[in-house]
N, C-alpha and C positions, 0 to 999 in steps of 0.2 A: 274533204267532201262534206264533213258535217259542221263546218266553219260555212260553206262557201253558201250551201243549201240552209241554212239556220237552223239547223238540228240540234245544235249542240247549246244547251243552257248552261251557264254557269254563276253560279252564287259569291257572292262578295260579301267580304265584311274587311271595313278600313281599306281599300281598293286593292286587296288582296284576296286571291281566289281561294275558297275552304268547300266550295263543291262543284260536282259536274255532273253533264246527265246527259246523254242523247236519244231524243226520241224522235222516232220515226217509222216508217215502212220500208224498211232494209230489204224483207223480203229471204233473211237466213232463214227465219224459223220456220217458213210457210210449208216444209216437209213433216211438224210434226203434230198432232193432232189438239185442237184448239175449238172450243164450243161459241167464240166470236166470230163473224160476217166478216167487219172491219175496222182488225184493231192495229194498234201502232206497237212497236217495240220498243221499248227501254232498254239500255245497254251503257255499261262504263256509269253507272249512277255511283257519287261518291262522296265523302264528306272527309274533309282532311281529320284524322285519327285525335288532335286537341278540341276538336268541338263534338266529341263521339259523347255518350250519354246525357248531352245535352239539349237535347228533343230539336234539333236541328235537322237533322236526318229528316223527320217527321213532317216538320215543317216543309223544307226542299222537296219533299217527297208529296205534299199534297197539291202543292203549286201545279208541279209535275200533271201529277194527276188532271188540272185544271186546264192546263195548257191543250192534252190530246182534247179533254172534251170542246175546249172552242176550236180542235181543228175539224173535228167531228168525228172522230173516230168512236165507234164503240165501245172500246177497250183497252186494257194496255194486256202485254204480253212479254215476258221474260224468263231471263231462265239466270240462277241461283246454283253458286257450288253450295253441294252437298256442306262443308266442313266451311262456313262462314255463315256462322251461325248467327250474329250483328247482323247481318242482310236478312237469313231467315224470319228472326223476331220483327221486324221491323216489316217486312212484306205481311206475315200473318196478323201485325196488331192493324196493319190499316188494310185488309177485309182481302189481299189478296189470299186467292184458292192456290192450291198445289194439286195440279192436274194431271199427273206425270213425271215419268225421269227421263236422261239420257244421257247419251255419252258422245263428246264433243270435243274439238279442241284437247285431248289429250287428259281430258277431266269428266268427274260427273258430276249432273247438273240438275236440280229438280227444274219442272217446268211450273212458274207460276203467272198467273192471267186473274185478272180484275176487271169483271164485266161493269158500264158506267148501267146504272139506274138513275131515277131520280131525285134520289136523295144520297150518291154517293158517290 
């Protein structure tokens, strides 16, 4: 589905893929409470583990960012295990909020959401 609808990003370097990222309006989270109108979801965002504290993440992750806003979404919307702390750091240093917890999938997950302005 996220091939076929072009959801799914994915990052290369040397024509070999080191990250992924699907954003969209999936429409799972819409049951849990969110201070955005209309935002998209992030989900499977990931950077293969030899390019990890190499502000690669950061990079991949702002593109991201870039992308909802020219589809027009207001925001992004995700949700973060608790005990993956790499993704934790990396949502809080590029301004996303932690809105929330829950439990999901067999796991618990903080809920975190990045409202766009205009300068971010």
């Amino acid at each position: 589905m996220e091939i076929k609808n072009n959801y799914l990003s994915v990052l290369k370097k040397d024509r070999q893929i080191i990250g992924v990222a699907s954003l969209c309006s999936f429409d799972e989270l819409k049951d849990l409470k969110w201070d955005l109108k209309n935002p998209c979801e992030l989900s499977r965002f990931g950077i293969d583990h030899v390019y990890h504290k190499k502000g690669i993440g950061m990079i991949f992750l702002n593109h991201i960012i870039n992308v909802a806003r020219k589809k027009g979404f207001d925001g992004i919307i995700l949700l973060v295990s608790k005990v993956n702390y790499a993704a934790l750091k990396l949502y809080n240093k590029s301004g996303f909020e932690n809105c929330g917890e829950t439990f999901r999938y067999d796991s618990e997950y903080y809920c975190y959401q990045k409202a766009f302005t205009s300068n971010t």
